[in-house]
Backbone as a ProteinNet text record, in pm:
[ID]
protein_1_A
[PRIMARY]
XXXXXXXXXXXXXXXXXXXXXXXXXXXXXXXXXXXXXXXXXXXXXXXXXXXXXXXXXXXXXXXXXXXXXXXXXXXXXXXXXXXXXXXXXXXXXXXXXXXXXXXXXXXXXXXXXXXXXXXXXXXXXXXXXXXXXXXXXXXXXXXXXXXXXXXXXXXXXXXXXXXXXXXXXXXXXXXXXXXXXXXXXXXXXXXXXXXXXXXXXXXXXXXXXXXXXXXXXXXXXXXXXXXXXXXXXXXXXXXXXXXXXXXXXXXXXXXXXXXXXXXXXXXXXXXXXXXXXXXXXXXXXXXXXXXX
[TERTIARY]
8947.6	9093.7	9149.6	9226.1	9338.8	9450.6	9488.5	9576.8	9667.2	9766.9	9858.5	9966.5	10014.1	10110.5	10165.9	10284.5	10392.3	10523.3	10562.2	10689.9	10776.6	10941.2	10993.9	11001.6	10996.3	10974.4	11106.1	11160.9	11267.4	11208.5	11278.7	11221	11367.7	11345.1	11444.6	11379.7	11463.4	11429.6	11412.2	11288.1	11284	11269.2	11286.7	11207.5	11060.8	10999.8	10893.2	10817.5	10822.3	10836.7	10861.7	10839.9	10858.8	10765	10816.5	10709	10627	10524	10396.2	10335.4	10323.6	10223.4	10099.7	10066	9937.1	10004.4	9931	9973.7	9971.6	9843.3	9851.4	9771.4	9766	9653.9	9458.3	9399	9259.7	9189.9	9109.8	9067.9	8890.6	8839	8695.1	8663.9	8541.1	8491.7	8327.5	8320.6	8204.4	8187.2	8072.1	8066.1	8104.2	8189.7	8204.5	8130.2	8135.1	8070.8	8006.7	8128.5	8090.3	8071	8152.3	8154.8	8068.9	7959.9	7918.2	7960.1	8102.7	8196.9	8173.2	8196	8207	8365.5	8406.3	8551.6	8644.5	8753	8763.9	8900.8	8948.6	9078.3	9146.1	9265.6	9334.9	9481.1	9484.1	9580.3	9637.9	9801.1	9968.9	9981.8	10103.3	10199.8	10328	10419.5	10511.7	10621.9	10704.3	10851.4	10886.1	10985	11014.8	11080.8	11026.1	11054.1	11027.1	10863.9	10844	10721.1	10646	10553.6	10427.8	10336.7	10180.5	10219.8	10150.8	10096	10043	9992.1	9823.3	9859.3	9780.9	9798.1	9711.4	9670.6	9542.5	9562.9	9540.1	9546.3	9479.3	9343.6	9299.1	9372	9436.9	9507	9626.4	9763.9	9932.5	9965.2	9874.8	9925.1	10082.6	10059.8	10193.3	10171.5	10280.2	10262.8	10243	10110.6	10072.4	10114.2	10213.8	10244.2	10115.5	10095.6	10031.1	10089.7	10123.3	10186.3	10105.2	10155.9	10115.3	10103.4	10226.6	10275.5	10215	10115.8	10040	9879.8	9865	9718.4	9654.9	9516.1	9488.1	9362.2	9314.2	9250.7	9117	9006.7	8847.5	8776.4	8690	8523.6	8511.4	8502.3	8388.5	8478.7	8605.8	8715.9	8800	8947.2	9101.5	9168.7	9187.1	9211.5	9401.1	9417.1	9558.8	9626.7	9697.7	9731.5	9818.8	9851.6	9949.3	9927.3	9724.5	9724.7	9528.3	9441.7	9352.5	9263.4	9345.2	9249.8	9316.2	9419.9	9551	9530.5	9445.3	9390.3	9320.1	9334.8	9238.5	9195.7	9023	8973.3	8900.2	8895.2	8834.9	8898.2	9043.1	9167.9	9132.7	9069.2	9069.7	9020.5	8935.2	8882.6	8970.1	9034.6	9115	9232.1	9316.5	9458.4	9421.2	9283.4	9291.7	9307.7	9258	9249	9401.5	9479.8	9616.1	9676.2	9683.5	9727.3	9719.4	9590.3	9509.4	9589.7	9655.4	9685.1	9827.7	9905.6	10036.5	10094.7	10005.9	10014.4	10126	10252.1	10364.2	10366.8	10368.9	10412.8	10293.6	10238.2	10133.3	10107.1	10081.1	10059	9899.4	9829.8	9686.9	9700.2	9672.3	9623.6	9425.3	9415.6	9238.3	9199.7	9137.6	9023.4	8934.9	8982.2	8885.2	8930.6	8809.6	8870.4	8858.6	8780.3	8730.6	8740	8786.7	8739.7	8614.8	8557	8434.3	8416.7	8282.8	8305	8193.5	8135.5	8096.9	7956.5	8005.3	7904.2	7920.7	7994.4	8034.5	8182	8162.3	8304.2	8405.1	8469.3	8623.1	8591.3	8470.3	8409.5	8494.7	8480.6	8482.8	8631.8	8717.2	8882.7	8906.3	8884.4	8885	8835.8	8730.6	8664.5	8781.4	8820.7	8960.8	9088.6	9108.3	9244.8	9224.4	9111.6	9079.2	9110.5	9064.6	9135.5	9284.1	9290.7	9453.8	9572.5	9539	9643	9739.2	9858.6	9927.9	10055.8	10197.2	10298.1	10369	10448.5	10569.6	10680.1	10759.5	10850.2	10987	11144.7	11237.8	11322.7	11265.2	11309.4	11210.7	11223.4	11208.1	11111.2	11022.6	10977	11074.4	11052	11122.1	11014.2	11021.6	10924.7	11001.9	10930.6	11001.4	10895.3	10916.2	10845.9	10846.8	10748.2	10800.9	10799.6	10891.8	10939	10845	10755.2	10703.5	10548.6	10445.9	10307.2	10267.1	10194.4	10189.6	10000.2	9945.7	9815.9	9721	9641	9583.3	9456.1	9440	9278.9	9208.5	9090.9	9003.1	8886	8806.5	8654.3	8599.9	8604.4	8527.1	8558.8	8670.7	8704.7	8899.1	8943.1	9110.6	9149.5	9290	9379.2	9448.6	9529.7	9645.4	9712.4	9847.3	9939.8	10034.9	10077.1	10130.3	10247.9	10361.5	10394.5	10381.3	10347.4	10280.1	10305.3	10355.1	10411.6	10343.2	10207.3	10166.1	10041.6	10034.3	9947.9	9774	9730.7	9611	9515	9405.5	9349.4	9252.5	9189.1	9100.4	9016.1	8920.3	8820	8643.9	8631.4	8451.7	8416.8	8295.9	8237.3	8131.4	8054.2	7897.1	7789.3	7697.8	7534.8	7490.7	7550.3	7485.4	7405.3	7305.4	7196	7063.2	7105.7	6986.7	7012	6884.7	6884.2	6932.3	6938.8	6996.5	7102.1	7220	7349.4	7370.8	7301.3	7306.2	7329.2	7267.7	7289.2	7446.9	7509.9	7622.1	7757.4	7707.7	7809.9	7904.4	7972.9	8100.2	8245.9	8357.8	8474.2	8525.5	8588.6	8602.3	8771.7	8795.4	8941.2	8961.6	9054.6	9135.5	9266.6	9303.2	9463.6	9535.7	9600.8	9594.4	9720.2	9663.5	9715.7	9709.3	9749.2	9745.9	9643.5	9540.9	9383.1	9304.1	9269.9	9120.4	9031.4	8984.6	8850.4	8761.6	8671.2	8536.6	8464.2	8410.8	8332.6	8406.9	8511.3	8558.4	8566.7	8590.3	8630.2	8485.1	8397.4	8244.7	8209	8196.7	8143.5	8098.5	8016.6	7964.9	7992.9	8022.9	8023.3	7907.6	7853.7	7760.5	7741.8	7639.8	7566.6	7447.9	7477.2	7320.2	7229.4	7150.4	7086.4	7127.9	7185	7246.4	7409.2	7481.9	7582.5	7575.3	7459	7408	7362.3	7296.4	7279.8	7381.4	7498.9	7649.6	7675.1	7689.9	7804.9	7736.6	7552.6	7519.6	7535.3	7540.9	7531.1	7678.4	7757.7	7918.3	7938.7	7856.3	7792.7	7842	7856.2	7834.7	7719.9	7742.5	7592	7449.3	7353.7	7245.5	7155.3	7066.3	7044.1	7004.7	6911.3	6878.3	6967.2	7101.4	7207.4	7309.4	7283.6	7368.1	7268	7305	7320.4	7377.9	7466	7631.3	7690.2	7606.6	7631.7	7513.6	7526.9	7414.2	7368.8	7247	7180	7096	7054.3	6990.7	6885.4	6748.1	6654.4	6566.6	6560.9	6450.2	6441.8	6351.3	6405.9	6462.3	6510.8	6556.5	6647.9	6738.2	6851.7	6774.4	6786.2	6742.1	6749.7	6900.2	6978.1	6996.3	6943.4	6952.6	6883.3	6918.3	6945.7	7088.5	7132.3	7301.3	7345	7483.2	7507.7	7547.1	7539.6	7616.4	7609.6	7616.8	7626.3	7771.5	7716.8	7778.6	7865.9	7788.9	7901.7	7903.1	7880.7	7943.4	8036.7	8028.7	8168	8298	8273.6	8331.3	8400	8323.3	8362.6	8460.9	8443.2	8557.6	8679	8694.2	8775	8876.7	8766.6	8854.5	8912.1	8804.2	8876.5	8996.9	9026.8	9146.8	9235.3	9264	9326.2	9388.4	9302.8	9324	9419.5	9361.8	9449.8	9569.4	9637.5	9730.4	9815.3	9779.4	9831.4	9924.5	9907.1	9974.8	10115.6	10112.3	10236.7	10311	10385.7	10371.6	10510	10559.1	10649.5	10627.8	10518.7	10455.4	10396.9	10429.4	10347.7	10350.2	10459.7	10433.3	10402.7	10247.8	10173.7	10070.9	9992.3	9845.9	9763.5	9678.4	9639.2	9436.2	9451.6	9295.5	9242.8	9108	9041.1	8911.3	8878.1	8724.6	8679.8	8550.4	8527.6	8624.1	8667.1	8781	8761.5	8799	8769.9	8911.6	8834.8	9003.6	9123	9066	9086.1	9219.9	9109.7	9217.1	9322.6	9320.4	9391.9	9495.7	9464.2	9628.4	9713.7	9631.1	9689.1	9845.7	9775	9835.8	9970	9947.2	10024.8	10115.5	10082.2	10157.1	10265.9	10221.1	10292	10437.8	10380.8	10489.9	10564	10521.1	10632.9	10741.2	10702.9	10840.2	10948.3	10923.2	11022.6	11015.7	10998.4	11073.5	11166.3
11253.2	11263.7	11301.3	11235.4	11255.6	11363.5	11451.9	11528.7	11567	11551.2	11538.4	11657.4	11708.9	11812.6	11804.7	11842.4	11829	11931.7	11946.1	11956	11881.1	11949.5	11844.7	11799.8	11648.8	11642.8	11573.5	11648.6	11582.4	11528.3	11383	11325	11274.8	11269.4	11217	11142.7	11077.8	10957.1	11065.3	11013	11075.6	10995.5	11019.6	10865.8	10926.1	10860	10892.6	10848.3	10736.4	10676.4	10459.6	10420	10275.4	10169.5	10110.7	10010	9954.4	9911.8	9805.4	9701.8	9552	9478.4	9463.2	9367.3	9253.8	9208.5	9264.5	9142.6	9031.8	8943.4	8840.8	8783.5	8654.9	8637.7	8636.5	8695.8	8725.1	8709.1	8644.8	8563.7	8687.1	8675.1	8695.1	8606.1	8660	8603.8	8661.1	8686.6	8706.7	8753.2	8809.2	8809.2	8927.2	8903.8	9023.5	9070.1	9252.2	9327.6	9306.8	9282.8	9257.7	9109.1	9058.2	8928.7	8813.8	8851.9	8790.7	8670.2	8653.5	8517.5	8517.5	8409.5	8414.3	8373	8472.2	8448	8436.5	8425.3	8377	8440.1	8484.8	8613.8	8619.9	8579.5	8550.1	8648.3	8728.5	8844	8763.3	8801.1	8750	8854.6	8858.2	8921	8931.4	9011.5	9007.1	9056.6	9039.4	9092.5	9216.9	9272.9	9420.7	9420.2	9522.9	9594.5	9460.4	9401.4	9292.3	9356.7	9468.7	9535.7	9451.8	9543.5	9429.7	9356.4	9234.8	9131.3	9034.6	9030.9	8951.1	8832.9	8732.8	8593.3	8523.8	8486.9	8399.7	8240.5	8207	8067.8	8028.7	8036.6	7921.3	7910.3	8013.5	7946	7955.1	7988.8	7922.6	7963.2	8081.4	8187.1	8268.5	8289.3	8412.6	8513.7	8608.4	8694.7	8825.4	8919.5	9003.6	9133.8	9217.4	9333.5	9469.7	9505.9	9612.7	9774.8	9734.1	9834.3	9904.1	9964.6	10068.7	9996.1	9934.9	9837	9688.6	9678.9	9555.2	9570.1	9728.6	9802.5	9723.3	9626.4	9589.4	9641.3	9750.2	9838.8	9745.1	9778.6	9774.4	9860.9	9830	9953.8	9904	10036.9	10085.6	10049.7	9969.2	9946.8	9955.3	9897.3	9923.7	9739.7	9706.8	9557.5	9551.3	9446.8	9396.9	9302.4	9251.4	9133.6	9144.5	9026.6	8968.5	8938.2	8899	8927.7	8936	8959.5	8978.7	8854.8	8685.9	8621	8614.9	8644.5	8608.6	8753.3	8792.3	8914.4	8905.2	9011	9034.8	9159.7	9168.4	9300.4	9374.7	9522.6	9562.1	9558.4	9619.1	9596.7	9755.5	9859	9987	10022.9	9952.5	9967.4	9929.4	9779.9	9765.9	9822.4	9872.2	9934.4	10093.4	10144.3	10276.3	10300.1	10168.4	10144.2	10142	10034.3	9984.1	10167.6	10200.8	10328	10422.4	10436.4	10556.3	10474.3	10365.7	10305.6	10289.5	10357.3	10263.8	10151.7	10036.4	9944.9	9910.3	9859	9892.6	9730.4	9633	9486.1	9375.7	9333.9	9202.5	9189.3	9021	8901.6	8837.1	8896.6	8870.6	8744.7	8624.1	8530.2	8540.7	8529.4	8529.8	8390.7	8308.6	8244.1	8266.1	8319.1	8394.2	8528.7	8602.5	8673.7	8848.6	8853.6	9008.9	8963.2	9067.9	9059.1	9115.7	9058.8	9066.9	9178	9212.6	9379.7	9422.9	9331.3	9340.1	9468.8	9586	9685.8	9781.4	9754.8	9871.8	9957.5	9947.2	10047	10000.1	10038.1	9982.5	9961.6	9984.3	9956.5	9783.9	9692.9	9587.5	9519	9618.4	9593.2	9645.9	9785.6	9841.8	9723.8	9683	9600.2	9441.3	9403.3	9280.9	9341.2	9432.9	9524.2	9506	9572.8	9592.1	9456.4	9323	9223.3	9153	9185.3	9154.4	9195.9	9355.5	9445.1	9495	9562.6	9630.2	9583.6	9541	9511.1	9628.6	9750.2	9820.6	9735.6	9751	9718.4	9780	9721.5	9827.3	9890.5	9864.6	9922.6	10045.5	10165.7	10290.4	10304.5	10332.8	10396.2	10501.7	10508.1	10608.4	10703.7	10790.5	10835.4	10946	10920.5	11027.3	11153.9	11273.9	11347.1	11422	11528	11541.1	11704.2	11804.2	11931.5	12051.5	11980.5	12064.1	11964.4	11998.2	11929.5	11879.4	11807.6	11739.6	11733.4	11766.8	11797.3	11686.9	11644	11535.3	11593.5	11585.7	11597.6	11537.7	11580.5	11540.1	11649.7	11679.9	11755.3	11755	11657.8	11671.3	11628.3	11606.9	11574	11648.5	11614.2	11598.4	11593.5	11581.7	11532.3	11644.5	11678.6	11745.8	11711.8	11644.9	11673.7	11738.5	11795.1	11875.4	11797.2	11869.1	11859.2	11905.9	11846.9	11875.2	11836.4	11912.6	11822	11733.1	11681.9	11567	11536.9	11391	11334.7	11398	11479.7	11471.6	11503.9	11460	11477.1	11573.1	11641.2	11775	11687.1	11681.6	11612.9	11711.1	11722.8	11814.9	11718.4	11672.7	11570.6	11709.1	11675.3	11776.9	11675.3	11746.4	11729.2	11600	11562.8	11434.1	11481.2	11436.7	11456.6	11432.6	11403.4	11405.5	11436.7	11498.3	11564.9	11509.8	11333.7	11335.9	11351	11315.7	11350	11490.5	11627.8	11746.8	11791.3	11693.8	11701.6	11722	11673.4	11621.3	11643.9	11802.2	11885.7	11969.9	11939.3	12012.9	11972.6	12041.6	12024.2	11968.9	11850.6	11775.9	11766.6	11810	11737.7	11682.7	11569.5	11421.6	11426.7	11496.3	11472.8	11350.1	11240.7	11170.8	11199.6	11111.5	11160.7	11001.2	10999.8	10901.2	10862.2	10963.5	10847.3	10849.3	10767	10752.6	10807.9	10851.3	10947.7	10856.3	10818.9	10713.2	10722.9	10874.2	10870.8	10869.5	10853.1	10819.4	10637.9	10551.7	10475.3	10394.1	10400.6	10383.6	10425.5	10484.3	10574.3	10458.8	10436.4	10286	10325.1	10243.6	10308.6	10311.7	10397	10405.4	10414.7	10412.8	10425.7	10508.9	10523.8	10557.1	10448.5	10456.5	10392.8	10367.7	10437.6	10474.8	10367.3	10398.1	10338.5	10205.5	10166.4	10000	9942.1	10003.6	9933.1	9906.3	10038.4	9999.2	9911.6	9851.8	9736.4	9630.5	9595.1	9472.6	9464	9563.4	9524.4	9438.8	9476.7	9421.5	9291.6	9245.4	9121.2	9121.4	9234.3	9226.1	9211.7	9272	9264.4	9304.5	9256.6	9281	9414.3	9492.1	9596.8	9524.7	9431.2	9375.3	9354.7	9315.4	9219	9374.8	9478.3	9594.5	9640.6	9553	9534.8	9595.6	9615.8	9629.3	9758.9	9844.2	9986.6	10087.2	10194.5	10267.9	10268.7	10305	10315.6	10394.7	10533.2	10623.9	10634.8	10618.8	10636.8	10759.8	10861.1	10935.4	11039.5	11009.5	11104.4	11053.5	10929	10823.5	10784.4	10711.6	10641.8	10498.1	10430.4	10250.6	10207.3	10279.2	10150.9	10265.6	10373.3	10467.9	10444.1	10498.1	10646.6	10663.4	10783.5	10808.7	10790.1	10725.7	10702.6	10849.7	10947.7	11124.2	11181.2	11289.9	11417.3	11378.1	11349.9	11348.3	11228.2	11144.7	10998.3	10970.5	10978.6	10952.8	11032.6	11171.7	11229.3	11144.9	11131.8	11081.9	10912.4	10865.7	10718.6	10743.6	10903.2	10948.5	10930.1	11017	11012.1	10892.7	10806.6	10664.9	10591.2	10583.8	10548.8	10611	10736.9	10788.6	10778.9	10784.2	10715.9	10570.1	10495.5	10309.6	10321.1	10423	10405.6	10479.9	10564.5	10654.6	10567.4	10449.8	10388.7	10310.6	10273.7	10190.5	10295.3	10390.4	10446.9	10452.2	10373.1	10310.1	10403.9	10472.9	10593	10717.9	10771.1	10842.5	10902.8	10987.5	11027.6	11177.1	11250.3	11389.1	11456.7	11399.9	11474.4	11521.1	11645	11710.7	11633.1	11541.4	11541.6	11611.6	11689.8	11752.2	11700.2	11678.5	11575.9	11667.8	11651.2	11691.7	11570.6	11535.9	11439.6	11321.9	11252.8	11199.5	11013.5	10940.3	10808.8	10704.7	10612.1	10494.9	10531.4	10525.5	10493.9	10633.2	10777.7	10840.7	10880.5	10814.1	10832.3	10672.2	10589.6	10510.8	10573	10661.6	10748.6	10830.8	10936.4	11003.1	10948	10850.3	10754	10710.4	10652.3	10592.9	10687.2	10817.5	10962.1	10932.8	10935.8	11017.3	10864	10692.5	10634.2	10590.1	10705.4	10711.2	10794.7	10885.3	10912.7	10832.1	10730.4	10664.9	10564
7326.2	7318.2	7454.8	7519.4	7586.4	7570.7	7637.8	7616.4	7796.5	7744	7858.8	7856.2	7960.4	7973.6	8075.7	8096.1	8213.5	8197.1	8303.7	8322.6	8357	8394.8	8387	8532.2	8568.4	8686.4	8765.9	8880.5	8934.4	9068.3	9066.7	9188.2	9283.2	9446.4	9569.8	9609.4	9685.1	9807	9923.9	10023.9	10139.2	10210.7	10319	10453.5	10479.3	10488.2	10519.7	10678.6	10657.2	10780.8	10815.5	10923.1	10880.1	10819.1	10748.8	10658.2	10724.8	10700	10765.2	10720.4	10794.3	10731.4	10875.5	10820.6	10885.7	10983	11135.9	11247.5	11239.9	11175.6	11177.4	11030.5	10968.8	10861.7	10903.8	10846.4	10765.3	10671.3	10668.5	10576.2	10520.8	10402.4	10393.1	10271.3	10261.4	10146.8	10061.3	9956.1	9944.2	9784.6	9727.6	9598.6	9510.6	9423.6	9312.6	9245.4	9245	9208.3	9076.8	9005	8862.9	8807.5	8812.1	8801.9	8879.7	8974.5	9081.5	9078	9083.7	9147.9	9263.1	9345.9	9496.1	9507.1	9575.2	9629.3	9737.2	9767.5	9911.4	9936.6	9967.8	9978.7	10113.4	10107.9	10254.5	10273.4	10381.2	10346.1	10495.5	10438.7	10506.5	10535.2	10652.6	10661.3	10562.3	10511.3	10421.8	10478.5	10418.7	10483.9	10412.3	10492.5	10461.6	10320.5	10234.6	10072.8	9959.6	10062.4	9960.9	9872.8	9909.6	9843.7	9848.8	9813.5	9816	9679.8	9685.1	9607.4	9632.6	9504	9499.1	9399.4	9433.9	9394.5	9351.3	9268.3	9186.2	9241.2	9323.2	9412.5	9325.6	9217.2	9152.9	9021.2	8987.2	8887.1	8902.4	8823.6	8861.8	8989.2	9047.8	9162.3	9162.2	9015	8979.4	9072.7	9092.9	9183.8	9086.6	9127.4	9050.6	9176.9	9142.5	9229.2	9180.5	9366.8	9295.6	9255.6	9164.1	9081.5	8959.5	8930.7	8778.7	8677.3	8647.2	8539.8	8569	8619.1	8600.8	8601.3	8587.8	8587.7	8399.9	8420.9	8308.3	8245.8	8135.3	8130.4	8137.5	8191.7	8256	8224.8	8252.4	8257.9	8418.3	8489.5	8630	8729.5	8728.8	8874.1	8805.4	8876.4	8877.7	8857.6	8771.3	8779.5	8770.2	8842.1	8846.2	8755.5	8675.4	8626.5	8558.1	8506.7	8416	8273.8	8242.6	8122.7	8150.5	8044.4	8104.7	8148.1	8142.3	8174.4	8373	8369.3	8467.1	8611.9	8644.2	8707.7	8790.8	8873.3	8999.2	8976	8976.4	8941.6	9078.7	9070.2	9176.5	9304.3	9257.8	9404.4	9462.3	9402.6	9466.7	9589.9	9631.4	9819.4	9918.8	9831.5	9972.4	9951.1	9833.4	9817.4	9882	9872.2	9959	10065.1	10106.8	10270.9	10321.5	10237.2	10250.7	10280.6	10244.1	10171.3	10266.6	10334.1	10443.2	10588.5	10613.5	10724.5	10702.4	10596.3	10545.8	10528.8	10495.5	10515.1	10381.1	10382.7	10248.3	10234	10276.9	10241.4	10274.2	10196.1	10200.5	10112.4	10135	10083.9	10025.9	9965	9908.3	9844.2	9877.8	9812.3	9745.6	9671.2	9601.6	9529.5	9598.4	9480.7	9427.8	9286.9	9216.3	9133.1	9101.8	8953.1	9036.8	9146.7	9142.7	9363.4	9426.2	9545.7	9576.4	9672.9	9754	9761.5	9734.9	9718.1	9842.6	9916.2	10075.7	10074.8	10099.1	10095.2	10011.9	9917.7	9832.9	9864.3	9965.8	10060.7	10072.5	10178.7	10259.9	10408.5	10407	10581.9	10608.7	10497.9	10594.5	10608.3	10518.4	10526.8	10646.1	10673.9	10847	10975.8	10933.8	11034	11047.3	10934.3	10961	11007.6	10937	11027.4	11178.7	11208.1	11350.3	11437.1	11360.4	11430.1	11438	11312.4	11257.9	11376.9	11356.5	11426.7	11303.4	11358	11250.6	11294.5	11225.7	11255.9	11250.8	11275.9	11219.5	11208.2	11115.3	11029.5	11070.5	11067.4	11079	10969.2	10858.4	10738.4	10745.4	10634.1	10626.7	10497	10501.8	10359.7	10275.2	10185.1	10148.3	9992.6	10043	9899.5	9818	9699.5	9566.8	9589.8	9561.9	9525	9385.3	9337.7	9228.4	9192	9171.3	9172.2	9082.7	8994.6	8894.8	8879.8	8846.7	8794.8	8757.9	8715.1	8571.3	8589.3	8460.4	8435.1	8332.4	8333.9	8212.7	8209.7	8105.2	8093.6	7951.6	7961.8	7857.2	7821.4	7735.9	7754.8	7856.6	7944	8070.8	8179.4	8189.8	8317.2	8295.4	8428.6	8416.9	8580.7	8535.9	8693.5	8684.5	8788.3	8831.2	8942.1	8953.8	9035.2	9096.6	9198.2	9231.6	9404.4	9398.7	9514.2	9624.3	9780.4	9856.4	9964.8	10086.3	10189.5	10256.9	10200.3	10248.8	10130.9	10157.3	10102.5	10063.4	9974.6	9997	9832.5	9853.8	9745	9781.1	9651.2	9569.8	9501	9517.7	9417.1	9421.6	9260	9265.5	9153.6	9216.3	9121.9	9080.5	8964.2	8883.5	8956.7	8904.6	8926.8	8860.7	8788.4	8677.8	8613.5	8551.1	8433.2	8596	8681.6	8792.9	8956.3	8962.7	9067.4	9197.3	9233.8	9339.9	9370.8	9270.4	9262.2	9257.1	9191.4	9219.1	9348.1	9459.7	9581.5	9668.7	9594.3	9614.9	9485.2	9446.7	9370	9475	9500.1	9615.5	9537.9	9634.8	9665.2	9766.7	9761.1	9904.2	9874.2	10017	10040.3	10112.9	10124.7	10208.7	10220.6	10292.2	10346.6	10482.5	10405.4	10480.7	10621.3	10727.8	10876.6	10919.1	11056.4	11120.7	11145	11099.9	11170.6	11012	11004.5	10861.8	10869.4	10714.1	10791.7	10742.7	10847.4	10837	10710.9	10715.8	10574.9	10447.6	10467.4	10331.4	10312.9	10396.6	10446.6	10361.4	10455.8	10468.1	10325.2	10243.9	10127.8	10047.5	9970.8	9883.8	9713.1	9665	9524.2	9465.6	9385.9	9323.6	9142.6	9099	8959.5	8883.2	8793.9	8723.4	8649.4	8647.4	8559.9	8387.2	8352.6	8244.8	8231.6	8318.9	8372.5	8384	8432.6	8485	8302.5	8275.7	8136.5	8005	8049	7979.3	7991.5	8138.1	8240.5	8146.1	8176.1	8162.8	8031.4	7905.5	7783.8	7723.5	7793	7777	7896.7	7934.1	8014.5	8119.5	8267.5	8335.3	8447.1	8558.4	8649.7	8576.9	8641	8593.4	8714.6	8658.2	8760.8	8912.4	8845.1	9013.3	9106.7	9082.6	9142.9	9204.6	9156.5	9199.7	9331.3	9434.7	9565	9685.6	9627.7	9696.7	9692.7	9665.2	9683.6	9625.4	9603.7	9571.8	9383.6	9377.6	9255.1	9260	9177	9190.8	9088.6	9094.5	8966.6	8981	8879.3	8896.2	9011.1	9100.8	9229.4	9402.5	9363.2	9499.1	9476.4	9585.8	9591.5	9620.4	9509.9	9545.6	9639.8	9686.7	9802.5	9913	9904.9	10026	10158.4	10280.9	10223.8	10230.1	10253.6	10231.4	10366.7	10371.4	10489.4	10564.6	10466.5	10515.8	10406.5	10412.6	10304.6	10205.9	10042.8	9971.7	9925.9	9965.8	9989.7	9890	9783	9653	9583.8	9640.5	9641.5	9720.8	9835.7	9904	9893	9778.7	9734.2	9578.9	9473.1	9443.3	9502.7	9568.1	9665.2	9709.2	9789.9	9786.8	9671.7	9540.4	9414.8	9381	9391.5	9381.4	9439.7	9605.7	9680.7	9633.9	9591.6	9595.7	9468.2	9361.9	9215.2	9245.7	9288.9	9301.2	9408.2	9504.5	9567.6	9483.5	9390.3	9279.4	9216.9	9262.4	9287.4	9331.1	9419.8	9545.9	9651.5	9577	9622.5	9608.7	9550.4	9574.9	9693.7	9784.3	9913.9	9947.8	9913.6	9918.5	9770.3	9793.9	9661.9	9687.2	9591.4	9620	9501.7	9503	9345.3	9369	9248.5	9231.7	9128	9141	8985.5	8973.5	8874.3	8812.3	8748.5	8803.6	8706.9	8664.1	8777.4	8746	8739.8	8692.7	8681.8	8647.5	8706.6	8722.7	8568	8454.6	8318.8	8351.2	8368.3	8349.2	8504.2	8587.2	8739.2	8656.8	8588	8530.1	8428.9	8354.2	8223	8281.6	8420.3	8470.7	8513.9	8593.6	8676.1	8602.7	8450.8	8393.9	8357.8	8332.7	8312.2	8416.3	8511.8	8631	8647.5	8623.5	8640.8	8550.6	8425.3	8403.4	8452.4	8521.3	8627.3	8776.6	8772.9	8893.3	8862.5
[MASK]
++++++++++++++++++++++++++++++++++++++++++++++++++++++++++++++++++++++++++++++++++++++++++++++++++++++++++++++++++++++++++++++++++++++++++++++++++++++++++++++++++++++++++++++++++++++++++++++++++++++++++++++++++++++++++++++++++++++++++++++++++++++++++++++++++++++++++++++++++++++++++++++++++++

């Protein structure tokens, strides 16, 4: 059970600062996590207070905004769409990235159902930025904030939001049922600034063994094919070693970032999670946009 609590929340317009796209277009391509589609994903420049959106080039290429209100519920990522055949799944690496750089207006065209999920991370959205460049914009961001909290939880996990004169997240992942993840029981915080922090950036998503046999029984990936980021059996990391202390904390982290981006006026906020996962970071969200 879900259980939700709040106050009442009053929200303003602030400036925050000026909007941003893509210097120029970028193209990749490569295979989905889940879906092992191969896909091919070409990011525009957009014009000012056009917001991100994403486009299904193989089929009508409706424009799917990344917003709250087009979040289509999944197991293990953050999917976008219009209905669940009409979607792009697995937008959370690169909307964190979008997010950690301010990037407010572009144009995602995708052939295909899931983007390239490359190394697990956001390493290789940084690495096309880097060629792209960044445009500033002369329109203004403007963000809402919000005056009072709002809390979600469940038995084992929950969110909390709070107002905060800047962007940052609280996240303590547990031990798991195994010892290598015990490794990597902390409190990490991410307050975003003008520069990215690498290891969050870099961080790979990971699994259990346990986890991997959910996905494939509901006919996703198969264990062999989970490639593309980490997998932990027994007393090893499959796909290790770690690129740094805790990087699967640290790929929290970015998941939360990428989903809370879908807020998209949202910026002077603190949010803290326990145990926190996409399912319930849209619950929350969905909370607070009814006050925008």
């Amino acid at each position: 059970m879900i259980l939700i609590k709040h106050n009442y929340l009053f929200c303003m317009d602030k400036v925050l600062s000026y909007q941003k796209t893509i210097g120029r277009p970028i193209s990749m391509e490569g295979l989905g996590l889940y879906s092992q589609v191969f896909s091919t994903v070409i990011l525009y420049p957009a014009k000012e207070d056009s917001g991100i959106v994403f486009y299904r080039k193989d089929l009508e290429g409706l424009p799917i905004p990344a917003l709250i209100d087009f979040v289509i519920p999944s197991k293990a990522s953050t999917t976008l769409g219009l209905s669940k055949l009409h979607c792009v799944r697995t937008v959370e690496h690169l909307m964190a990235f979008l997010k950690m750089i301010n990037i407010t207006n572009l144009k995602v065209d995708i052939y295909g159902p899931e983007l390239p999920i490359s190394d697990g991370s956001a390493l290789i959205w940084k690495q096309m930025f880097s060629i792209a460049g960044i445009k500033t914009q002369n329109r203004v961001i403007r963000s809402s904030y919000i005056k009072k909290d709002i809390y979600l939880y469940t038995n084992s996990s929950h969110i909390t939001v709070y107002s905060n004169p800047a962007f940052a997240v609280i996240s303590t992942m547990k031990g798991y049922e195994n010892r290598m993840l015990a490794k990597c029981n902390f409190t990490y915080t991410y307050i975003l600034s003008n520069k990215c922090t690498l290891s969050l950036i870099a961080s790979r998503t990971f699994a259990t063994p346990k986890q991997v046999l959910q996905l494939r029984s509901i006919g996703f990936f198969s264990e062999e094919h989970f490639n593309k980021g980490l997998i932990y059996s027994g007393t090893k990391w499959l796909n290790g070693p770690l690129r740094f202390i805790s990087e699967p904390m640290k790929h929290k982290i970015l998941d939360t970032v990428g989903d809370f981006s879908l807020a998209s006026s949202l910026w002077y906020i603190k949010i803290v999670t326990y145990e926190t996962y996409h399912a319930l970071s849209s619950e929350i969200l969905k909370v607070l946009n009814m006050y925008f």
